[in-house]
Each structure stands twice: as C-alpha cells, then as structure tokens.
N, C-alpha and C positions, 0 to 999 in steps of 0.2 A: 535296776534296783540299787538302791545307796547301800552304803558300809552297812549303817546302823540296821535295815533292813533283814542285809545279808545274816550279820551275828544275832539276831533274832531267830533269823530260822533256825541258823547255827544251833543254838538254847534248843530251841524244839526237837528239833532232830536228837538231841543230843542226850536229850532227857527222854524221851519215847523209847531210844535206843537202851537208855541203863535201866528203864522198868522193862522195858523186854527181856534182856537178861536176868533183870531180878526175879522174872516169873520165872524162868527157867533153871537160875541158881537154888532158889527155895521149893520148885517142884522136883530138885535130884534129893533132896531132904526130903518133904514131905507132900501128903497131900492137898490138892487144891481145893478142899474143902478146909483146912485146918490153916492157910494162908490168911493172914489179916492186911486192911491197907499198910495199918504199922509193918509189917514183918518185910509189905514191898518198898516202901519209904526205907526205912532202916538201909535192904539192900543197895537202893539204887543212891542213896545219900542224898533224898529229896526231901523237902517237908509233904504234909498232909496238902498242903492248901495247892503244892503245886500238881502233887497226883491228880486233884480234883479237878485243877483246870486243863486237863488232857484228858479226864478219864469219868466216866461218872462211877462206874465200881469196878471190881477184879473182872468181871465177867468183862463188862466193855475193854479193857485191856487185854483179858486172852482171845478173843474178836479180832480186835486188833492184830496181834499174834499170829493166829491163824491167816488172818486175811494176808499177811505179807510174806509167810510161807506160803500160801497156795499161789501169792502171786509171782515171786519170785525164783521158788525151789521149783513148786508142782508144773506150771501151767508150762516153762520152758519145757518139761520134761515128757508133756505130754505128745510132744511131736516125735517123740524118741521112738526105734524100733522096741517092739512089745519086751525083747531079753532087757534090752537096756533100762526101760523104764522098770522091768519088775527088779533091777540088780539095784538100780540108786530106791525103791523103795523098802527094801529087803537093808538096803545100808539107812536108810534115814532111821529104820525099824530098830534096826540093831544099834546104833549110832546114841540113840533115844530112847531104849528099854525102859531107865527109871522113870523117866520123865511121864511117858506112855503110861505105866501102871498107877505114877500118881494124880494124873490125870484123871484116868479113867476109873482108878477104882473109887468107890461110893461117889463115884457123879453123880448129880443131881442132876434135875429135869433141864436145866437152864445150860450145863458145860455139856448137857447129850446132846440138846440141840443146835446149839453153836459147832460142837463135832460134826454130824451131819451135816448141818448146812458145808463145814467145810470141805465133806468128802464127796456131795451132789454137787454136777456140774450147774454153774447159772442155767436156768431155764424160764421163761418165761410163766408166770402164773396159772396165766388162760389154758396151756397145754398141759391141761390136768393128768393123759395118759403119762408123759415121759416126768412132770413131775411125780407119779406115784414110783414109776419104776426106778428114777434117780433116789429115791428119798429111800424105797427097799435096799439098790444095792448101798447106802451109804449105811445105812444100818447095820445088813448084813457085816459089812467091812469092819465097820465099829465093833460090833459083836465080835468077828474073827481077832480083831487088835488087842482086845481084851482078854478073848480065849486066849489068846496065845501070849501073853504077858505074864498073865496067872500058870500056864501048867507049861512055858518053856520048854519048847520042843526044840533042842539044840539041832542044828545038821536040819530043822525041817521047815523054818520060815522060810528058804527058796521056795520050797516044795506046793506051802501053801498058799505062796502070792497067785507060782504058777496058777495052781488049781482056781485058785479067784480070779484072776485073770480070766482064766478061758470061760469061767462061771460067766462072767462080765460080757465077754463076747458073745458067747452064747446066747445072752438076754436081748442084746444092743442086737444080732441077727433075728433071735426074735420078733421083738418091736419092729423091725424094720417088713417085715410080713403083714403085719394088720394093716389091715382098711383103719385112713385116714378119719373116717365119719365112723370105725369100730365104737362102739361106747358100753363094752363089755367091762 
C-alpha cells in the first residue's frame, strides 16, 4: 500500500473513530432519540457531507458502534470463566450507566432491534429454533438493562447478571435436550 493509500485510511479511521465518541459524548447528555446528524458533526468536528459518506443515518453509526464492541470488548470475553465474564459485564454496566439509560430509554423500534441483534449471538437463519431462543434471551437481557438503569439497584447488578447468567445456562442446557427435527 503507498503513503497516500495509507493516510487515506488514516482519514477514515480517524473520522469513524471521532463519530463514535461523538455518539457516546452526546449520549452521556442526552438521549438517542433527541441526537441530530448536526449535534454528531458539531462533536466529532466533521461536516454533514462527510458523515454521509461513512454513514447513511445515526442508526447506521450506532450499528456500527455496537458491532465493534461486540467485536472487540464482548466476543474476547466470551471465552472467559463465567465470574469473569459476569465481573467485566457488571463493569462495562456500571462503567456506562448514562449511556445505557439514554440509549435505551424511549427507543424506538429500530435502536431495540439493533440492541438485540447485538446481544444474540450470530446464528444462522435457517435454525429457526436457537434463533427464537437467542432473540428471547437478548430481549430478556435488554429488558433487565433497562429495568435496572431505571430503578438502580446499587450493591445488586452483580446479583443480577449472576441470576441471568444461570437463566442463560439453564435455557442453552435446555435447548441442548430437544430433538433436532423437535418443531415445537
């Protein structure tokens, strides 16, 4: 790859990375319904035109977002012993409280689904069973992220991951019992 190549990418990277903190600076503010392109231009010191050619709206950028947390934070951490992973999510949790509430409070259809898709693990389409039960427990999880942003259970987000956790196990033991050809 030549110089001019290189500092090209350089630009992109560079600019993905300051809209991704812009989403993050203005979601410790507010929430991501009340976010305008202006408001992530302003932060990231970008014009309009160059959001546009990274991003087609906010939604594709918090996508984005997600997708480089899960790939980055989550997926390393999924190899982790079960305390370990429920301590870094219990800290990503805590770490991210504003963030979390402004996210999630009055989402829309479109920032729930993007949610979930980011809390189900990839699954192929066709296996319609483990996609219903991925898609329940991201829900569920979604739900509990929310519940517990809103009524702040200090001393109890360990408490709760635990208890999700073993919910989680318990399902994935589960599924792991039915007949393959089950179509209940």
């Amino acid at each position: 790859m030549d110089d001019q190549a290189k500092r090209k990418d350089l630009r992109i990277k560079k600019t993905r990375e300051a809209l991704a903190a812009a989403i993050f600076a203005l979601l410790e503010q507010k929430n991501f319904t009340k976010i305008t392109i202006s408001d992530l231009c302003g932060e990231a010191l970008i014009s309009r035109a160059t959001f546009y050619t990274h991003f087609k709206d906010k939604y594709d950028l918090l996508n984005d977002c997600l997708t480089r947390i899960k790939k980055n934070i989550i997926q390393p951490l999924a190899a982790s012993a079960p305390e370990e992973l429920e301590t870094a999510i219990e800290k990503l949790i805590r770490d991210h409280q504003t963030v979390l509430t402004h996210l999630l409070k009055d989402a829309d259809r479109e920032v729930l689904g993007l949610f979930v898709a980011f809390l189900a693990p990839p699954i192929p389409a066709a296996d319609l069973r483990h996609v219903v039960l991925a898609d329940f427990c991201a829900g569920g999880l979604l739900y509990l992220l929310l519940w517990q942003t809103e009524n702040k259970f200090p001393g109890q987000r360990k408490t709760i991951i635990t208890y999700l956790h073993s919910l989680i196990q318990s399902m994935l033991t589960w599924d792991k019992g039915l007949d393959a050809s089950d179509t209940r």
